[in-house]
N, C-alpha and C positions, 0 to 999 in steps of 0.2 A: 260315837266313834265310827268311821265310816271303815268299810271292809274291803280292803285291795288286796287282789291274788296277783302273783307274780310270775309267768310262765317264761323260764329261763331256758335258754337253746345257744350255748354256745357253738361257734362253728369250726367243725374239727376237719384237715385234712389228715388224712389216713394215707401213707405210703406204701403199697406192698411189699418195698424191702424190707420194712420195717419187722413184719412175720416171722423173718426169716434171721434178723437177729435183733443187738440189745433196742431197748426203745431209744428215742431221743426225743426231748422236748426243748426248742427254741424259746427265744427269750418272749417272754409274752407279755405286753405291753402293758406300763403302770400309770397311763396318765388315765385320768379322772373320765368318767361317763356320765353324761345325764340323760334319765329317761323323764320322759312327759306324762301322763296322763290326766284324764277328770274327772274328778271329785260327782259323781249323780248329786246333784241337788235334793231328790226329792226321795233319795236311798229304797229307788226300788231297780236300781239293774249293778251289775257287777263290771267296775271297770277295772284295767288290765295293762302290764306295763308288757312288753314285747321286748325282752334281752337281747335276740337273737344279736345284734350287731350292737351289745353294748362297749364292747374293747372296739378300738381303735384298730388295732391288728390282733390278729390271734394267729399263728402258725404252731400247732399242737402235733407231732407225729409219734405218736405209743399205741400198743395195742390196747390198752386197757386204762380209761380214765377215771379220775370220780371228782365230785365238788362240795363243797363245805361253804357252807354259809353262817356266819358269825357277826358277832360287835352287837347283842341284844337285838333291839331294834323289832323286837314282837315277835325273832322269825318262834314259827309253832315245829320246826325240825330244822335239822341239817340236810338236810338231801337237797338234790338237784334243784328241783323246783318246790323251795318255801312258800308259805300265804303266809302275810304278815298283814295285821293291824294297823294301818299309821291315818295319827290326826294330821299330822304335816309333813311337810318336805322334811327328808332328811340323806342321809349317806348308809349304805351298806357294805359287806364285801364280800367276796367271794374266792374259796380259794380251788383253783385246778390243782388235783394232786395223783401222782402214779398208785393205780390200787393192788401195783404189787406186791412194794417193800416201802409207799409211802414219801418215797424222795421225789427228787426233781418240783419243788412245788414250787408255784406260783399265784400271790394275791392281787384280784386286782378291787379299785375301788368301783363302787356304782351311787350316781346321787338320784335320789328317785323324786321328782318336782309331782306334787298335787297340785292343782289348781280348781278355785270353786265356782262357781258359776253362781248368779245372782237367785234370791230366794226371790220368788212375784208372788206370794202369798199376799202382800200388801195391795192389789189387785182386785182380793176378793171384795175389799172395803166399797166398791161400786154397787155392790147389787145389780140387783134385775130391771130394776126403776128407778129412773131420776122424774123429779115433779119438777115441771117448769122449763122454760125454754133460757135457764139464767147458764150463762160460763159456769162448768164442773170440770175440776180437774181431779186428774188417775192421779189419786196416789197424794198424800199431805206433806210427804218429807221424797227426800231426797233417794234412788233406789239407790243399788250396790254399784260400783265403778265398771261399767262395761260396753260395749257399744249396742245401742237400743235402734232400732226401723220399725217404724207403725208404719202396715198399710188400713186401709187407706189412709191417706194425709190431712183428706179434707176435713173442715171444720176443727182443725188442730192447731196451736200456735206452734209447735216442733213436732217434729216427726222424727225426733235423733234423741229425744228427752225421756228421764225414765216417767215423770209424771208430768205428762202434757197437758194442759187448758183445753177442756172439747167445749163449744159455744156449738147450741143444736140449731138449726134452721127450722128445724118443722116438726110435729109432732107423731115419731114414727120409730122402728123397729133400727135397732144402728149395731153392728157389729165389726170390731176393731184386732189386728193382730199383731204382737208385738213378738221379735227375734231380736232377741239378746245373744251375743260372741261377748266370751271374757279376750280381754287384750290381747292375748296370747294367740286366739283364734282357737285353741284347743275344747274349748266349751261352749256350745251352742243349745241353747233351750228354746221355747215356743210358746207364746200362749194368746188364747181369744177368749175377749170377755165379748160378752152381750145383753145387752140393755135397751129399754125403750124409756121412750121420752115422754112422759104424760101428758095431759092436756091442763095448766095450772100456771096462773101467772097472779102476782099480786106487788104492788110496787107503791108506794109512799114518795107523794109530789106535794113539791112545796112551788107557790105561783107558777103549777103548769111545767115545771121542774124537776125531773126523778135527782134526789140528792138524796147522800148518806149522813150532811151536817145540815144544819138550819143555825146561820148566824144571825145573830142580833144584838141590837144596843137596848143599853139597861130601859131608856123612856120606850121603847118601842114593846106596846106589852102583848096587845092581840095576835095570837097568832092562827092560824088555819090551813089543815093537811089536807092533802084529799089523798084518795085511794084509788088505784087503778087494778081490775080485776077482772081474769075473765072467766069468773063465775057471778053469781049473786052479788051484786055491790051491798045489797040488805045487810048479807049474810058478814059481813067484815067486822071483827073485835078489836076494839080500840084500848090500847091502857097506857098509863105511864108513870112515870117511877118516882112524883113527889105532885106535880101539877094537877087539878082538878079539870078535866075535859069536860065537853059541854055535852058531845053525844059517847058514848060506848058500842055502838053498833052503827054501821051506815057507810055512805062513802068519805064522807067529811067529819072531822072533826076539829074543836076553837080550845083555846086555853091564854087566859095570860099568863106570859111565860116573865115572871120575877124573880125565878131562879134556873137557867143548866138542871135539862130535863131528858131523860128518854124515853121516845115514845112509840109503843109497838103496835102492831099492825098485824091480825090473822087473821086465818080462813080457813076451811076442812071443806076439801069437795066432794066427789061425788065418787070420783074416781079412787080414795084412800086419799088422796095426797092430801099433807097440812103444811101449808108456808107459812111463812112471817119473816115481816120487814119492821127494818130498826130504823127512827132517824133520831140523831143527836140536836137538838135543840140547843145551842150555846148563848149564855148571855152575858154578854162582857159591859164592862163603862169603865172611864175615862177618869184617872185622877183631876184636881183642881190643880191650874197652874197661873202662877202669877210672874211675867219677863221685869226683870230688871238687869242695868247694865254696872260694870265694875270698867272703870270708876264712875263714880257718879258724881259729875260735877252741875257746881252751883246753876252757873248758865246755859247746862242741856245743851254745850256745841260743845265739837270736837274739833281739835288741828288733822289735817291731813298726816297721815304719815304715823300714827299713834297706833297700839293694838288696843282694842278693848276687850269686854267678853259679855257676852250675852247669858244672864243663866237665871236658870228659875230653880223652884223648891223638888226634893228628887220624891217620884213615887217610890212606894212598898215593892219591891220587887217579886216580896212571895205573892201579893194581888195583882200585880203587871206584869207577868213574868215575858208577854209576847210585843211590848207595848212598841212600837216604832216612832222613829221621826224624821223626818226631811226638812231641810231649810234653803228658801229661794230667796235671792237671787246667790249662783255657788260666787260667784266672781272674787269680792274681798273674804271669803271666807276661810281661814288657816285650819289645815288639814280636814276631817272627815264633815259630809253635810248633813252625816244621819245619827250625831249624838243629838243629846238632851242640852247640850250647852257648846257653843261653838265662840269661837276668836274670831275678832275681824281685823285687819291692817287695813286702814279706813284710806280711802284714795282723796285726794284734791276736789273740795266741791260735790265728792260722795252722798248729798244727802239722799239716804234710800231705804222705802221700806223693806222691811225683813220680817219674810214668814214663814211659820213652821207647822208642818202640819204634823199632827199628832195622830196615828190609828191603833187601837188594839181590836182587833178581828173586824167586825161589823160598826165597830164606833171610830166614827173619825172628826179632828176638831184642829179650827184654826183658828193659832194665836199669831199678833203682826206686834210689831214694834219698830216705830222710826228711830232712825240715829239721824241729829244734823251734826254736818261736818262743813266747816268754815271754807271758803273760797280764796287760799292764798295766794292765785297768781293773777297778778291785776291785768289788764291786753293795756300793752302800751301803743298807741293810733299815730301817726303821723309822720313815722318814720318815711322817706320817700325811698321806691323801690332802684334809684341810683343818686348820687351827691356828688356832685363833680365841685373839684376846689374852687372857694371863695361863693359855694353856697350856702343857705340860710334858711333854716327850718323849725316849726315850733313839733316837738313830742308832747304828748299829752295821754290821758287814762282814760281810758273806756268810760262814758256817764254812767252805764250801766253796774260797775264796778264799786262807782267812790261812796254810795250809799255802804256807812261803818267804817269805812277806811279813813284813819287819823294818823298823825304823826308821824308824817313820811317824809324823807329824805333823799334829793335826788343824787347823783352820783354816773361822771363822765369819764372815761378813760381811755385815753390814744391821744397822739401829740399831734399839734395841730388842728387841734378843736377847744369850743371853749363852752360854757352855759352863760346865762344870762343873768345870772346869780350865782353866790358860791354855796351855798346850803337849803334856800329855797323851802322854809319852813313850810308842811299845809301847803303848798302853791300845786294846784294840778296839773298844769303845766306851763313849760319850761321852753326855753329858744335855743336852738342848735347853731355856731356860727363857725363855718370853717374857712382856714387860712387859704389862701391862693396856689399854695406849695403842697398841701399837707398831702397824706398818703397814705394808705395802709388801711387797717382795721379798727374800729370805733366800739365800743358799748356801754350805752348807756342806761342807765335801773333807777329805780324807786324802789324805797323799801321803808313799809309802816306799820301799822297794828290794824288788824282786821274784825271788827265785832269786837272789840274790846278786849281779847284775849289771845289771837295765830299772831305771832311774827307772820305779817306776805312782803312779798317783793315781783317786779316786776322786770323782767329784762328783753330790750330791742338791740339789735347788733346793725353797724353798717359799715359799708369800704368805701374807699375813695381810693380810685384806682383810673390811671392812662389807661384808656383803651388798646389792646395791642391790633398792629396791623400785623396778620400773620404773612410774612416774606421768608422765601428759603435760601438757602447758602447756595450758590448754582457754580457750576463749574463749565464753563463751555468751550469751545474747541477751535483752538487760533484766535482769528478775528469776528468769531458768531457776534451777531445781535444779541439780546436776552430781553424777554418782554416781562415786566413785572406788573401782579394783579393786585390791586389794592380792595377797599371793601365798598362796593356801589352805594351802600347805606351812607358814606362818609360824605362831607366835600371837604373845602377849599385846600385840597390836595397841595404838598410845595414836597418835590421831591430833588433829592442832591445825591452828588459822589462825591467820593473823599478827594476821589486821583485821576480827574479828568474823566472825559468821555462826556458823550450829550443825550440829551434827551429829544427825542421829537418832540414834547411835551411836555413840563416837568410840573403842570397844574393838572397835568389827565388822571383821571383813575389806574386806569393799564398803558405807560407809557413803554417806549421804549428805547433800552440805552446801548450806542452804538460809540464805534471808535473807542473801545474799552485799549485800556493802557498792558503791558505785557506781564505787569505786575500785578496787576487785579485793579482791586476798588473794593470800598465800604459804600453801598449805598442806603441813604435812609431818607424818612417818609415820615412829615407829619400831617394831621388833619382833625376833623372836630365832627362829632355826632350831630345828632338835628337837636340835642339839649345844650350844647354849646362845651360840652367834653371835648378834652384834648384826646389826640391817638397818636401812636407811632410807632414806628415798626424800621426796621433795621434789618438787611442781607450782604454777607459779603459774597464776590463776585470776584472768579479765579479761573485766568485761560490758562488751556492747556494745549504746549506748543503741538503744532500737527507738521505730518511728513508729507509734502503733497506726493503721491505717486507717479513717477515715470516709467514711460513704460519702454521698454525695450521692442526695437521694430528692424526686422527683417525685409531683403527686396526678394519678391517672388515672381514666376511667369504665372499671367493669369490662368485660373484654374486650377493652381495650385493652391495647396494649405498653406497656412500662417504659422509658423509658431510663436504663443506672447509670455512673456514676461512684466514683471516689475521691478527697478531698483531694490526696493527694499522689503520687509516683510512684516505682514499684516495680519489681522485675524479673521476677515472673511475679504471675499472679494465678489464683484457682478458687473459681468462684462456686456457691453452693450454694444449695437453696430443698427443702422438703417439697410447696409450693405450685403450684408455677411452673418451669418450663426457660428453658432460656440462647439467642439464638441461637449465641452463641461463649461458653462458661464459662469461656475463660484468658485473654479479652480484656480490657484497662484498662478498656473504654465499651461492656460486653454492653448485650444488650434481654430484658429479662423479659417473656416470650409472653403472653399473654391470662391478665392478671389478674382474678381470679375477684370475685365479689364481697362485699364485705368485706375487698378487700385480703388481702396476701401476705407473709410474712416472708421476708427473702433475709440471706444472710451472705457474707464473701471471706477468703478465705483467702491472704496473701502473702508473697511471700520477697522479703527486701531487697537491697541489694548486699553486705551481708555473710554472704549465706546463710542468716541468722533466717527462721525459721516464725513470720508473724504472723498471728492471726483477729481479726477486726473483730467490733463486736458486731453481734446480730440488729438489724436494722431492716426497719419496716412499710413498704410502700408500703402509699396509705390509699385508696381509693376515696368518692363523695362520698355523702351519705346519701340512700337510696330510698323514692321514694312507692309508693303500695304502689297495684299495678295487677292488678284483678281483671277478669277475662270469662267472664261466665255469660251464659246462653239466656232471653231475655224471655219469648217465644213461638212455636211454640203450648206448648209444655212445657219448663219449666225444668230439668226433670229426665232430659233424653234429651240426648243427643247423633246419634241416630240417626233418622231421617227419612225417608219418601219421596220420590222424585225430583220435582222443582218444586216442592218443596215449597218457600214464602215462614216464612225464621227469622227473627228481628231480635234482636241480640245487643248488651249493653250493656259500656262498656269504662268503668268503674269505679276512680277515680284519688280515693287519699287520702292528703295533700289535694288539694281537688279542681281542676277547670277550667282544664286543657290545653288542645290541638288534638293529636287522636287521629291521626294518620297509617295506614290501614287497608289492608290487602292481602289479596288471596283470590286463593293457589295462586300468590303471587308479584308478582300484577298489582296495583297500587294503586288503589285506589276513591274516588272523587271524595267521599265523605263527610267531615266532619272534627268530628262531633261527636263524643259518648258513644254512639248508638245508630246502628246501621247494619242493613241491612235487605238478605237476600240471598236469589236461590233455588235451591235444593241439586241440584248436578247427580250424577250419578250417581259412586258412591265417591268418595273422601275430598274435604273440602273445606276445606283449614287456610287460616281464618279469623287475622289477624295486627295487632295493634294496635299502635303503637308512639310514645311520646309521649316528651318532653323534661324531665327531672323538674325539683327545686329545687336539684339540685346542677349542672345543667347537662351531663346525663350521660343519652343517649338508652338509655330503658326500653323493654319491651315484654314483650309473652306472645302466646302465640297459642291458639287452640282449635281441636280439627279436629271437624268434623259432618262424619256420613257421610249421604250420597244412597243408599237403596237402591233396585233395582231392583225393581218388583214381582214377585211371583210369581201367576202368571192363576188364577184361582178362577171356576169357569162354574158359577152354582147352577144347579139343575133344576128349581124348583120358588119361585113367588114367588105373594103374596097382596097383590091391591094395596090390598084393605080393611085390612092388618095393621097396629097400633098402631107396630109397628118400621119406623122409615122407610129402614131399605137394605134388608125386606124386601117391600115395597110396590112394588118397579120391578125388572125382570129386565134385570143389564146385566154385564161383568165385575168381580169385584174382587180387590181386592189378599188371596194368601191370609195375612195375619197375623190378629193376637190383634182386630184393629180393623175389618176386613174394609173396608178403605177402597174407594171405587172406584177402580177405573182410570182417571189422566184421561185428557180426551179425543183430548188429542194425541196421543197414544198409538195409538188405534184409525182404523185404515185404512178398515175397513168392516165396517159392522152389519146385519144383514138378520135378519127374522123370517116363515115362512111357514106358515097352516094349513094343516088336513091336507087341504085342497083344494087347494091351490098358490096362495092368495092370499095374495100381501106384504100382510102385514099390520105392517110396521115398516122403514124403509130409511134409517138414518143422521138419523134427526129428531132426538133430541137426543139424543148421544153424552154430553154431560154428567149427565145425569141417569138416560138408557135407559129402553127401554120401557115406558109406564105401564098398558099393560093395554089398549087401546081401537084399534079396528080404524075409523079413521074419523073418526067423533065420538062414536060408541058403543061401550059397553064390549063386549070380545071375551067371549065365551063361557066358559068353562070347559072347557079340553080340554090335549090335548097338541100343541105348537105347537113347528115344524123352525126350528135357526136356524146364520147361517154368521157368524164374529168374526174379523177380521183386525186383528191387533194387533203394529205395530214398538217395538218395547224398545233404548232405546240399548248397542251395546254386543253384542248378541243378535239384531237382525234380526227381521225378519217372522215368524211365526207365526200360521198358523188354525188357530181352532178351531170345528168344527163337532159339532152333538148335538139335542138335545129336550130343553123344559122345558113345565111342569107347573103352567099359569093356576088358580090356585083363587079361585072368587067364596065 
């Protein structure tokens, strides 16, 4: 019995007013406590249960406490802190009581849990030395329930196991340590064994084979061990436990083995160690078996379809107790293939053999047995793979077949066929002759005795059947064509309608049939195979009336939108034009873009609820009819469109017939004119000129003209005569350098200045329009060469001087 002290400390709060008067104790809690502790395994240290927080709550305030402890339980007092005895878990109590006058008390319960921790005493069982490098496992049984850790791991099959498999690698010094916790975690022990591995190995082979059984069959009697050792092979003792062995020392040893023998195997080396090895010598045989079959009939053949059973005489089972058997081929076999006796359900023509092999350990033996089984279905030959009516065929039996086949009876059924005989005793074959009409499904059988003893019978099936042309039921829309496809493999094609309409062709394979009736039509098709078979084939044909679409058309000024409709309504529509686009082409109420003038032809194209493809026809939208509006150049030349800048054009807008109100614009802006002529002055680069008037359809016309403004380019002559008959040569001033030599006008020029060749201004901005006439004064200047400075702004281009000499000639 193991020895637990129990050092109790409950926790008291102490109040100072309490001093001062009566005590008071609070209610002190009565639910159940458990304490833990562990059990020492090896009862050399003192374990201890720790109260201090064994209530749940404790709120105590009195001067003066005391505790009692009760309910047996081993205590050795009543005082505070009992030592109690316990082998097991059990419950105590404890009561808090005033040690004044004894009231106020209170018990509470305490369960005090032991737990043991596993004994490794079975550990010691290893020793100091293991001989031989064979698997040794810690430990023979199973340790106590707890969680086990070996370090090291290696050379162990677990490391979590109480007695692990150690398998040594080498012959050496091995030291191992195992930590066991009980479940709880409350118990933890330690321990390390250490051991060495010797140097000792001895092992028993049988053909070069380390084995613990040696089987054998009873004829098989020599047998021969040998020994492997790594010490002395000499030095090896041989025995066994009824057999005479040949040597008793050595590495080998012979015995005939007549009887299950064991034979052992020592050695003592050098080092202390002794081994020995065992091998079980076994020697089994084989009962006698004799196969016969139930039932056993006279003539050794069976009918297809019959079960039999295969069975032979049973062994002793106390001398066989392990004996096996397998049977091949599994196929007709009924249920298991590894008894001693098995059922067949024999197939048609099944002749097969059947073998079973029989083992018990090392002896194995095979017995066979044929079963013949009769061949009851005869191949009936000559049936052709089609029969078209008012053909003629003979059937007949396989030669291979009619060897034992007697008594047969042939047998035709289907209308419209006949045999060549009505019962056709023995005859092996027979004539197939069919009517011109007949139809449908044929089968014809023989049925006689086979070997003497199976009902067989034989059965061919045939049809005689029109070929079908497959033609479909078509439905088409209004007055369609509809092309039908026949079968290319066919000829002499003859196709008809029931209710008018034509054919392009009514001998073609894919003709087609037009001018169909409003009613429809049956149309049908016959024809004949390359064996001279009829075909025929059958579709009716059903219009379906259609709406042709109209379309509803408005009159527009060209460049205007369309808007379209249709009479009636449809389930898609796609509008088309050479002319014109669509905003939406699959819509019921598109708009035709900017029709041109002279109007636009547009068409639609729609699908009904029946799926018919209908076109509408072409329809114009019209536009109204145009006066015809001309703009040409009054002056200064009708024949330019290009001009210098400020220049003043005046341009006529030309309407036949005539007398509108001209609506006029220039570069976009409108001009307050509104006659035929307007009057403009050309600014530099283009100037589109835009007239646009209301014709007699009510449909606004117009054109436009562009003049260009050019810019001039400065021309500075050198030399001027103001007597000369050419009056731009008579004044020295800039001009424009074209084919015209215009001046430059004056707006143009910033500053003019001329000086002689004394530095008298003789010219300063007088008259830009016309330039210098020659005359310093009021008198004419001299003849000389005369300095002059020209500033001249160009739209567009900026300022520019030019300065030089020019060349007064009187």
């Amino acid at each position: 019995m193991k020895k637990i002290s129990i050092l109790t400390s409950l926790l008291m709060i102490l109040s100072a007013a309490a001093f001062a008067s009566a005590f008071k104790v609070d209610t002190f809690s009565t639910n159940s406590a458990t304490l833990s502790a562990c059990e020492d395994a090896f009862g050399s240290g003192v374990s201890t249960f720790d109260l201090t927080s064994a209530q749940d709550e404790v709120v105590v305030i009195l001067p003066n406490m005391g505790f009692r402890w009760f309910e047996d339980a081993g205590m050795t007092s009543l005082i505070a802190d009992p030592t109690s005895y316990l082998s097991t878990s059990k419950s105590v109590f404890v009561e808090v009581f005033s040690t004044i006058d004894g009231t106020c008390t209170t018990t509470q319960e305490v369960f005090l849990s032991v737990t043991s921790i596993p004994d490794l005493s079975y550990l010691d069982a290893i020793g100091d030395t293991i001989c031989g490098r064979r698997p040794f496992q810690f430990g023979m049984s199973q340790g106590p329930d707890a969680i086990y850790d070996w370090e090291p791991n290696e050379l162990l099959d677990s490391d979590t196991l109480s007695n692990p498999i150690f398998t040594p690698d080498a012959r050496e010094d091995y030291s191992y340590t195992v930590t066991v916790t009980s479940r709880d975690g409350l118990c933890q022990t330690m321990r390390t064994i250490e051991f060495k591995v010797l140097d000792a190995d001895l092992d028993i082979t049988y053909l070069g084979e380390s084995t613990d059984t040696v089987e054998l069959c009873k004829d098989q009697l020599l047998v021969t061990l040998a020994a492997t050792t790594s010490g002395d092979p000499a030095e090896i003792m041989w025995s066994a436990s009824r057999d005479t062995l040949s040597s008793l020392t050595g590495p080998t040893t012979s015995f005939d083995a007549d009887f299950s023998t064991f034979v052992y195997a020592s050695q003592t080396f050098d080092n202390g160690c002794i081994l020995h090895d065992t091998v079980l010598v076994r020697v089994d045989s084989l009962p006698e078996f004799e196969i016969s079959v139930i039932p056993a009939l006279e003539c050794a053949k069976y009918c297809p379809g019959v079960t039999v059973t295969m069975v032979t005489n049973a062994p002793d089972l106390a001398c066989y107790p392990d004996v096996e058997y397998l049977w091949t081929p599994r196929g007709d076999i009924v249920g298991a293939d590894t008894n001693l006796n098995v059922a067949l359900q024999l197939s048609n023509g099944a002749t097969q053999l059947y073998t079973r092999t029989t083992t018990n350990h090392a002896c194995i033996e095979v017995d066979t047995h044929t079963i013949f089984v009769v061949d009851t279905i005869p191949i009936l030959l000559g049936v052709p793979a089609k029969v078209c009516p008012g053909d003629q065929f003979e059937v007949y039996i396989d030669t291979a077949y009619l060897p034992g086949f007697t008594d047969y009876t042939w047998m035709l059924q289907g209308m419209g066929a006949s045999l060549n005989c009505d019962d056709c005793p023995n005859t092996p074959r027979v004539t197939v002759s069919v009517d011109g009409s007949a139809t449908g499904s044929f089968m014809i059988s023989v049925m006689g005795i086979k070997d003497g003893c199976c009902t067989a019978s034989g059965v061919a099936n045939f049809s005689i059947t029109t070929i079908p042309i497959p033609l479909n039921d078509t439905m088409i829309c209004g007055v369609d064509d509809v092309q039908f496809f026949g079968l290319p493999e066919l000829t002499g094609y003859n196709w008809m309608s029931s209710n008018g309409g034509s054919f392009d062709n009514d001998q073609a394979v894919n003709p087609i049939l037009s001018d169909i009736p409003v009613g429809g039509t049956v149309v049908q098709v016959t024809a004949m195979d390359a064996d001279g078979c009829p075909a025929q084939g059958s579709a009716t044909v059903s219009p379906i009336p259609v709406v042709i679409p109209i379309i509803n058309l408005v009159t527009v000024c060209p460049g205007d939108d369309a808007p379209l409709s249709v009479a009636s309504d449809y389930v898609s529509y796609t509008w088309t034009s050479n002319q014109v686009s669509f905003d939406d082409p699959n819509s019921a109420t598109p708009t035709a873009l900017d029709i041109p003038i002279g109007g636009a032809t547009v068409m639609v194209q729609v699908v009904d609820e029946n799926g018919c493809i209908i076109n509408s026809e072409n329809r114009r939208i019209n536009t109204p009819a145009e006066d015809n509006l001309t703009l040409f150049t009054v002056e200064p030349d009708s024949n330019r469109v290009d001009f210098p800048i400020e220049t003043d054009v005046t341009v006529e807008g030309f309407v036949n017939p005539a007398a509108n109100t001209h609506n006029w614009t220039l570069n976009g802006s409108p001009l307050s004119e509104t006659s035929e002529l307007v009057t403009l002055t050309l600014q530099a680069g283009e100037n589109i000129l835009c007239d646009t008037i209301t014709n007699s359809g009510g449909c606004a016309e117009g054109d436009c003209l562009v003049l260009i403004g050019q810019l001039p380019n400065v021309f500075i002559p050198n030399v001027f005569m103001p007597s000369d008959n050419n009056e731009k040569n008579r004044r020295f001033q800039p001009l424009d350098d074209t084919e015209l030599r215009d001046p430059i006008p004056a707006e143009f020029i910033e500053d003019f200045k001329v000086w002689n060749r004394w530095g008298q201004k003789v010219y300063d901005n007088d008259s830009n329009e016309t330039g210098w006439n020659g005359r310093q004064g009021g008198d004419e200047a001299p003849s000389d060469v005369y300095v002059y400075i020209i500033k001249i702004a160009l739209p567009e281009t900026g300022s520019r001087t030019f300065t030089g000499d020019v060349t007064l000639i009187r």
